[in-house]
N, C-alpha and C positions, 0 to 999 in steps of 0.2 A: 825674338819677335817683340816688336812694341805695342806697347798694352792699348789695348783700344777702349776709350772712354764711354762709358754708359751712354747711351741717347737718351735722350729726352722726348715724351711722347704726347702729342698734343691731344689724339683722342683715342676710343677705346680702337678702335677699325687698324689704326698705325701699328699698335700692339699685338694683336692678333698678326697681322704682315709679317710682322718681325719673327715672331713664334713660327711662323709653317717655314722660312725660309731658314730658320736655325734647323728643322726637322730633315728638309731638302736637302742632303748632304751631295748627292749623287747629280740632281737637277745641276742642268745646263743653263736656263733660264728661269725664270719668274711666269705663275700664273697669269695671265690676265685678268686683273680688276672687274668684280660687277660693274654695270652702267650704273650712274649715277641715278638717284630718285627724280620722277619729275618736277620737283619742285626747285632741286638744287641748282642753284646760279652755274651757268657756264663761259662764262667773260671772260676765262682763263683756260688753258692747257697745256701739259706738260711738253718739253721738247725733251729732244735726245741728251743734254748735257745739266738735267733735271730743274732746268730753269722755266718758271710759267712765263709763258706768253698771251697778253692779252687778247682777246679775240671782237672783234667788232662787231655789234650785234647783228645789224644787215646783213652779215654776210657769214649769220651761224648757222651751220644746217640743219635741216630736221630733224635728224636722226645720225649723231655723229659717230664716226667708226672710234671705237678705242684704239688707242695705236699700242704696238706690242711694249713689253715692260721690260725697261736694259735689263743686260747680264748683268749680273750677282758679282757685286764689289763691294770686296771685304772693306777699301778703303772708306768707300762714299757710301754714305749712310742713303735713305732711300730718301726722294725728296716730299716736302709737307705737303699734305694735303689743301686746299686752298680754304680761306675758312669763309662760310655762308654769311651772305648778307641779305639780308631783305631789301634794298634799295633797286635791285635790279627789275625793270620791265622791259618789257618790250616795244617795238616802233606804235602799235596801238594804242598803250598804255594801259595795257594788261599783264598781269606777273605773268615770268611764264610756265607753263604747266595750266594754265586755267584758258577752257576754250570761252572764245566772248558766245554771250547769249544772243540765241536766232531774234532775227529783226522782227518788229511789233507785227501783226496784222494788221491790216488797215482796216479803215474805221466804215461800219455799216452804217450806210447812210438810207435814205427814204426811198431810193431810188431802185434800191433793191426790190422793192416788193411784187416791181413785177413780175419776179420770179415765179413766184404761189401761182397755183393755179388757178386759174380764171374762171370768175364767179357763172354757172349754169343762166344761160339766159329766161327771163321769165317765162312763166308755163302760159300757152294760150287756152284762150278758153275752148271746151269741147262743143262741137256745133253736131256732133253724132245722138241722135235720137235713137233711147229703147224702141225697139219690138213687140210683139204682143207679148204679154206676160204669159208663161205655160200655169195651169193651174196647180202647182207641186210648191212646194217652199224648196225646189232645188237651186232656182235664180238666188235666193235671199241665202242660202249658205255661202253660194258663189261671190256675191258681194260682199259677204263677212268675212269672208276667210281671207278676199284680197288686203284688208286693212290688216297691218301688222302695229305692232306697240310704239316700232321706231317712226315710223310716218307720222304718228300723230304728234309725236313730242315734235316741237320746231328746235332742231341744232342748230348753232352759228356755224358757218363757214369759215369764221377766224381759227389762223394758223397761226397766229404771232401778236405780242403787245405791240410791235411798230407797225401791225398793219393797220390799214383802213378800210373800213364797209362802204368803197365806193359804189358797191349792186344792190340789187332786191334782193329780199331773203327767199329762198324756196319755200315755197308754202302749197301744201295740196288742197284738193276741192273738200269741199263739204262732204261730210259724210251722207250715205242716203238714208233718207227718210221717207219708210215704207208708209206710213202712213198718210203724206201728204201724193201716193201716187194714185192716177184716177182707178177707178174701178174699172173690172177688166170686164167684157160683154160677157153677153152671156152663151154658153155652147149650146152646141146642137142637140143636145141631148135635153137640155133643160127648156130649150124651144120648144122641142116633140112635146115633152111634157105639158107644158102650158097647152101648149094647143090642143092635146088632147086631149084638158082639163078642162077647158073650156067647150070640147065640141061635145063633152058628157053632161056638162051643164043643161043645153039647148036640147040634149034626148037625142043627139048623134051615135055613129059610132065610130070609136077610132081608126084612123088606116090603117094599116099594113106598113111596117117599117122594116129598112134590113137592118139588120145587125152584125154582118159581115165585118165594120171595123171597131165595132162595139167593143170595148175593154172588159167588160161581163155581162157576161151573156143572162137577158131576164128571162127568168122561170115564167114561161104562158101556163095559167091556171087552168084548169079542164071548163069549158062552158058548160053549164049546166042542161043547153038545148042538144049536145051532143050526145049522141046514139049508147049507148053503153057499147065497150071493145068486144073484139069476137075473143074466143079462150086461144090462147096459143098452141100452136102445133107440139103434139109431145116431143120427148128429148129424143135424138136419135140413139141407138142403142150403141156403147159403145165398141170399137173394133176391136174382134175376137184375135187372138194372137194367131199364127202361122204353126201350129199344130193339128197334131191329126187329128184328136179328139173334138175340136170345135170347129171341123171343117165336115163331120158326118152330119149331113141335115137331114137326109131321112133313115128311119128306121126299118129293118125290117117287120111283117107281121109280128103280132105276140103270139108266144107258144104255146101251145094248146093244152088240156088237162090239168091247168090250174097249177100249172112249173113256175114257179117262183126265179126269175134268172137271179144268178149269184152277181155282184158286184165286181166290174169290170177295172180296169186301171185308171178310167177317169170315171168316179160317179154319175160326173154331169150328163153320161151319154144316156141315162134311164131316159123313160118317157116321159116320165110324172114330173123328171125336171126341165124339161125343157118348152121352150117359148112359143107359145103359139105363130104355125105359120103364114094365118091372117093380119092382116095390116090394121091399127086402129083406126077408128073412124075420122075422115078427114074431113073437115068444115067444107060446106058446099060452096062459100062467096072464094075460097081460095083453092079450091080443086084443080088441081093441075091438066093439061092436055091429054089425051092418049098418048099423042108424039115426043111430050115432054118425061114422057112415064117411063115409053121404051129407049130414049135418048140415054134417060140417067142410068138405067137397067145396063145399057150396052157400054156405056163405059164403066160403071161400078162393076160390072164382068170380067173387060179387058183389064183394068188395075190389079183384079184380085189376080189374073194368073201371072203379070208379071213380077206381082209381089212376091207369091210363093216359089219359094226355093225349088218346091220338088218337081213342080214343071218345069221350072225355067228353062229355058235354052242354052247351056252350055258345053253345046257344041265348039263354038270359034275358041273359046278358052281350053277346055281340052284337046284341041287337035291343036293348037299352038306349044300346051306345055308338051308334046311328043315329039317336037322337034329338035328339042336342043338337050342332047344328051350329057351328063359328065364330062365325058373324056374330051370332048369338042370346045370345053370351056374354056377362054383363058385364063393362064397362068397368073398373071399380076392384080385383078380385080374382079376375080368371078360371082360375086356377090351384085356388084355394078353390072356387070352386063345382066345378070339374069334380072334384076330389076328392072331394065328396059326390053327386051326380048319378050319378056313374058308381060307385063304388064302397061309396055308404050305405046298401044293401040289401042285401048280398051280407057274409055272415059270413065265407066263405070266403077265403082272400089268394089261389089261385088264380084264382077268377072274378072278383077285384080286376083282378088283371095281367093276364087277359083282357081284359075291358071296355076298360082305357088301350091294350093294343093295339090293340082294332080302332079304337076312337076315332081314332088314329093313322091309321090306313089310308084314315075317309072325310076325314078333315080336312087331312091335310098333304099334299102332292104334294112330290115332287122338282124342288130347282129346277136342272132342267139350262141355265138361260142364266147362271148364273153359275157355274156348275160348268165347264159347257164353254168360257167366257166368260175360266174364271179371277182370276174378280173375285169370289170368295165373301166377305161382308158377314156382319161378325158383330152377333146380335142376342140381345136377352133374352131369354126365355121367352116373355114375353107379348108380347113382337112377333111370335116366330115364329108363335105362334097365330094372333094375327087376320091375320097376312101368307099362312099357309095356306102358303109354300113352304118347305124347309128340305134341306139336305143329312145327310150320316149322321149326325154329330154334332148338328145343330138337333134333328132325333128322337129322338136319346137323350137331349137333356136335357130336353126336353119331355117325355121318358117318365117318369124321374126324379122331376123337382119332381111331377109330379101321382102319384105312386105315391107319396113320402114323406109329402105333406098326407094321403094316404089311410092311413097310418101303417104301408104295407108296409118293408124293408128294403131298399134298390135301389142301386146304384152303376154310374155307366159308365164303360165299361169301352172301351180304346183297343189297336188293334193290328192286323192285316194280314186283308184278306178278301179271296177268290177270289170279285170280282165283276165288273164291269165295268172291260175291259182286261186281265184275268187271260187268259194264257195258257198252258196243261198243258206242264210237261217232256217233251222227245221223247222216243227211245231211246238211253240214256245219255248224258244233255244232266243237266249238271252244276248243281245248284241254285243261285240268285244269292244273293248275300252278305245278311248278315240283317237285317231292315229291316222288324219288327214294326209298320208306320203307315199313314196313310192312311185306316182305316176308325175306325167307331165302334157301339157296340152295350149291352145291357144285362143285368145281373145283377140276379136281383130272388129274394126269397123268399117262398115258396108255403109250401101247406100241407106238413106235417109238419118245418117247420123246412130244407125242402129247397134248395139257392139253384140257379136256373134261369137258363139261357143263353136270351136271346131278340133278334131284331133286329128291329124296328120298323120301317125304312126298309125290309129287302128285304122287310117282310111286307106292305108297303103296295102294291107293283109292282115295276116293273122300267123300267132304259133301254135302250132301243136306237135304232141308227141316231140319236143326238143327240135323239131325243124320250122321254118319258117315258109307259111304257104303267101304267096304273093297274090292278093287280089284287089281290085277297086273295090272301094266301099264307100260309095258316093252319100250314103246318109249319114256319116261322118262329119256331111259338110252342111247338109241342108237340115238336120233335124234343131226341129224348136231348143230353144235353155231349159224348157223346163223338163223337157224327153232326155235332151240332152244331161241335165240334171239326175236321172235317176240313174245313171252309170258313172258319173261325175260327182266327186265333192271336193271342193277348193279348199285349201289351208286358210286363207282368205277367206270373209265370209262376204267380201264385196265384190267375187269374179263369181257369183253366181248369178247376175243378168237377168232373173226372171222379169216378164213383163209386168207381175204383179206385186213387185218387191219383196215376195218370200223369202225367209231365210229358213232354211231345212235345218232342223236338229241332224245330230250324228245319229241318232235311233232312228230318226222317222228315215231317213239316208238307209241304212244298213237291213228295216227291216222294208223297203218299198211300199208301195202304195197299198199291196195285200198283206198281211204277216204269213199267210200259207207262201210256201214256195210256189215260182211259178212254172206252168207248164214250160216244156222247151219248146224253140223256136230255131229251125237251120236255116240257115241264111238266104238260100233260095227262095224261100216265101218274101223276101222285101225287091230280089230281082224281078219277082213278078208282079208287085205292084202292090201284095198284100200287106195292109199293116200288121207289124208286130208288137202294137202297145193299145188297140181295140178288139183284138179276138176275145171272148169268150166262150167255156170259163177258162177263167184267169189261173185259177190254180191246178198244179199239179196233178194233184191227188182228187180222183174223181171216187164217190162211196157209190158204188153201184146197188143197195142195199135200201135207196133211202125210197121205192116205192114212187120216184117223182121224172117227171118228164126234162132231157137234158137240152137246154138248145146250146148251138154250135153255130155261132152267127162271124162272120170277116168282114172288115170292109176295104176300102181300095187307101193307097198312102195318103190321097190325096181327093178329094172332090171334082180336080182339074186331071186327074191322070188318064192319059186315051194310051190302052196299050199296044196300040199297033205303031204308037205315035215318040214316047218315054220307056217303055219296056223291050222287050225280046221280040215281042210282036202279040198274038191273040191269045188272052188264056186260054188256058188247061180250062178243062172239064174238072171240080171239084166236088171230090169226094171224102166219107170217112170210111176209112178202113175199122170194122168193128170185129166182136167175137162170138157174139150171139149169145144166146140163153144160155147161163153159167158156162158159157168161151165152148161151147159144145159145136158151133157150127160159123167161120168168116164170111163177112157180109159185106158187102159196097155201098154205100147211100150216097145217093149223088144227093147235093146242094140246089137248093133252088137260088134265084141268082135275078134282081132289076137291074142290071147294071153299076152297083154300087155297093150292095153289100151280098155276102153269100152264106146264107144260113138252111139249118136243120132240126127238128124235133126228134132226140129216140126216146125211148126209156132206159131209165139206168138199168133196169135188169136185161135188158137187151144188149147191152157193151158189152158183156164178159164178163171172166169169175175175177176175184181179189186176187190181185199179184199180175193179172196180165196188162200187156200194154195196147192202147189203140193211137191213129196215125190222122194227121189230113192230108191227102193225096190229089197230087194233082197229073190225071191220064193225061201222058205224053207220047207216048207211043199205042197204036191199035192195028193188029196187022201185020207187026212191022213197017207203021206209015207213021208220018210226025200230023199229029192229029189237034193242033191247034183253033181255036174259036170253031172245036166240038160242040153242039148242042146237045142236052140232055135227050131227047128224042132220037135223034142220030146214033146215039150210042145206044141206049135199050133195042132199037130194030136190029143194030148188027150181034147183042148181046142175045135177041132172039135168035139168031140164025142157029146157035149151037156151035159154030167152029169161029174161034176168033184166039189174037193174043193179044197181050196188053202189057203195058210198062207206065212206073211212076216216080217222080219225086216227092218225098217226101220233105213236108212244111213246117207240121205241131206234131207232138207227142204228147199222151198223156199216161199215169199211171191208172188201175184200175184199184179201190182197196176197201 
């Protein structure tokens, strides 16, 4: 092999070439060359037989393709690089690699300015005249507040040093000046005044003016020729609540032999407390008509009995809640239907809460096997319904949900009842610690916006002996909050509703209106009309001992009650069943009776010995005959004949001691 001569290397780039293709032993051909930098001259390029060939510049391309790099010979050495000259430009006479600079813009001339926008033509003058001036400084705000800071300064319109102010500048009016505007005339008001300052002058006197649009209204001072005022009519008294105590207006006689009566359940029923039932004297210039007198009589009549519950007419409401039993209910929304069934006819929110109670009374029973069982199961609404049993609280919320779908106001209401297992404080037996629970019941609102105490469960029956007796017990529904109250104590001390905003301690609650225990009361006495929170005496425990004369007075539920009309029909002949001189001999005392109350005088030693009991009776059977609206007469001729029979219900009970 012939030695091959060192080359010769003109720069570093040749050198490196040489090195990777001594490495390339295996290579077929040569890499391709980077492109050259943009600066470097291209007036030359290699050919196939490594000879440059010049290139003309017109016709050099933009972007020229490298062409591939001959095979690898050992002989021929690789050929030179071409070496950079600065002498080369291009047809522009720019080097190449440098792009020529964008063309001048051309030159803003004057002409442009009418570009800017065009100056606001001047303002004309205002040929609109003010109106009357109002007499307020509201106008003079309104005019300050139009002027802002930028109005006042005058800006130039110039937008540029080459423009020109060929317009008017904008310029606003004058500011106003309140003080050179005329004076405003003068009102009506200050007219009247003049004029009637001047017709007081001459010893006139002023008209009569209205003042219908007067902005305030002048105080006329009293003339000194005017009469002195009449006294005004007194205050009327105000309206008594819807209880039974302040619905007895009259009383029976007083009892004879200097008997002291004992203290009833409302005190206010004495004589010595109550109002004269003469009218005060009424000014003669305003005395009213005869016709006017019995006018108001006859409706202040009718209002009061359709006020009172215990008349009212709830007939349509009970004969509608007997129509739709349980089981008749439907399945999917029985709550919904009973709220339209029972309460979609009925305008009234009282014969609403009507109808839901008696509904309640034929449909729910108490369930005394889980009550006494102790196993009470709590359920929805609509189980309790079609389950048909429920305890105090199942009834009230059954009363509840069907009262509120009827869009009455209702809530139940939780806290202590003297029902079953209630037993009366003795004498001086210390009340038990306080423990508002146990029962349940409901507040609902009636007409006049009134909200009313009602129990549902006691109005449905009653338990005893572990069973449960089903009966209506419509005073349930109708009695006062405050009656209502004295079997009732709410947890709450705001569901207690009185009309006179009382709030009962738990003592005064536990020991009632008397601290004696009180006499008993069966339930038949309130079906016949009699009340059972005005009889006296009140307590129990009568001292037969005490040398003093007893009276034994009743009066009717209501002042409005007609018994052939609200009740069963005529009462009973009233009696008391006695024991005679130390219980030696039973006696009859029939009652005497105006129509409103029924009373008697005995002496205590005439009742009977300590330890026995006496009764108030009312003869219902004579004969074997139903012997209703019996007169006291009628009955002594047949009790003269010597053959007769007789039957009774008993009312009160009392102890003898």
């Amino acid at each position: 092999m012939a030695e091959v001569e060192d080359r010769q290397f003109n720069s570093l780039a040749e050198r490196i070439a040489a090195l990777n293709q001594q490495k390339n032993f295996s290579s077929n051909g040569k890499r391709a060359p980077p492109p050259p930098p943009p600066g470097r001259p291209k007036s030359e390029a290699p050919t196939s037989n490594g000879n440059a060939k010049p290139l003309i510049p017109a016709q050099q391309p933009r972007n020229p393709v490298v062409p591939a790099r001959p095979q690898k010979r050992e002989n021929n050495p690789p050929p030179a690089l071409p070496r950079r000259t600065t002498n080369d430009v291009d047809a522009t006479g720019t080097p190449p690699g440098i792009r020529p600079p964008p063309p001048p813009l051309p030159t803003r001339t004057n002409t442009q300015s009418s570009l800017n926008s065009p100056a606001l033509p001047p303002r004309r003058p205002s040929t609109q005249t003010l109106g009357t001036r109002r007499g307020s400084n509201a106008s003079d705000m309104s005019h300050m507040s139009a002027m802002s800071n930028l109005s006042l300064n005058q800006i130039s319109s110039r937008t540029s040093n080459t423009s020109t102010e060929t317009q008017p500048v904008r310029k606003l009016p004058p500011t106003l000046d309140q003080a050179k505007l005329p004076p405003l005339p003068p009102s009506r008001k200050d007219r009247e005044a003049t004029k009637e300052a001047a017709q007081r002058e001459v010893g006139g006197v002023a008209p009569m003016r209205s003042i219908k649009s007067a902005p305030v209204v002048p105080q006329i001072q009293p003339s000194p020729s005017l009469p002195p005022r009449l006294p005004s009519r007194p205050a009327k008294s105000p309206p008594q609540p819807n209880n039974v105590a302040s619905q007895a207006r009259r009383l029976p006689p007083p009892p004879s032999g200097g008997y002291s009566r004992p203290g009833s359940t409302f005190e206010s029923n004495r004589p010595n407390d109550r109002v004269p039932d003469s009218p005060p004297p009424v000014p003669v210039s305003s005395r009213p008509s005869m016709a006017q007198i019995e006018a108001v009589a006859t409706r202040a009549a009718s209002t009061a009995v359709v006020s009172c519950l215990i008349c009212r007419d709830f007939s349509r409401p009970d004969a509608v809640a007997a129509q739709f039993p349980n089981h008749t209910l439907p399945r999917n929304d029985p709550v919904g239907y009973l709220a339209n069934v029972l309460c979609g006819s009925f305008p009234s929110a009282t014969d609403k809460a009507r109808a839901i109670f008696t509904w309640c009374h034929h449909n729910i029973a108490y369930n005394v096997e889980e009550f006494f069982g102790k196993c009470i199961k709590g359920r929805s609404v609509e189980e309790t319904i079609f389950h048909g049993k429920a305890v105090c609280q199942g009834y009230a919320e059954v009363y509840q949900a069907i009262a509120q779908r009827a869009g009455l106001q209702c809530v139940v209401v939780g806290g202590h009842g003297k029902g079953y297992g209630y037993t009366p404080l003795k004498d001086g037996e210390a009340p038990p610690p306080r423990d508002p629970s146990g029962h349940a019941w409901n507040a609902v609102m009636i007409d006049n916006g009134e909200w009313k105490l009602l129990d549902a469960c006691w109005g449905a029956g009653n338990v005893g002996d572990g069973t449960y007796n089903k009966a209506f017990k419509p005073e349930m529904f109708y009695l006062s909050n405050e009656l209502f109250g004295l079997k009732h104590f709410p947890s709450d001390s705001r569901h207690f509703y009185r009309s006179d905003g009382g709030v009962p301690t738990w003592e005064e609650y536990m020991i009632g209106p008397t601290r004696a225990e009180k006499a008993l009361c069966y339930g038949t006495a309130t079906d016949e009309g009699i009340s059972a929170y005005t009889f006296s005496p009140a307590e129990k425990h009568i001292w037969v001992n005490s040398n003093e004369v007893v009276r034994f007075q009743f009066s009717k539920v209501c002042e409005h009650w007609v018994a052939e009309k609200h009740g069963r029909g005529a009462n009973y002949l009233l009696m008391m069943k006695i024991r005679g001189l130390d219980g030696r001999k039973d006696d009859l005392v029939v009652l005497e009776t105006d129509g409103f109350w029924w009373w008697t005088d005995i002496r205590a030693r005439d009742l009977g010995a300590p330890g026995q009991k006496i009764w108030l009776y009312g003869l219902n059977r004579l004969n074997n005959k139903d012997v209703r609206g019996l007169s006291k007469q009628e009955y002594l001729r047949t009790i003269g004949s010597g053959s007769y029979s007789m039957g009774w219900e008993c009312y009160f009970e009392w102890e003898l001691v």
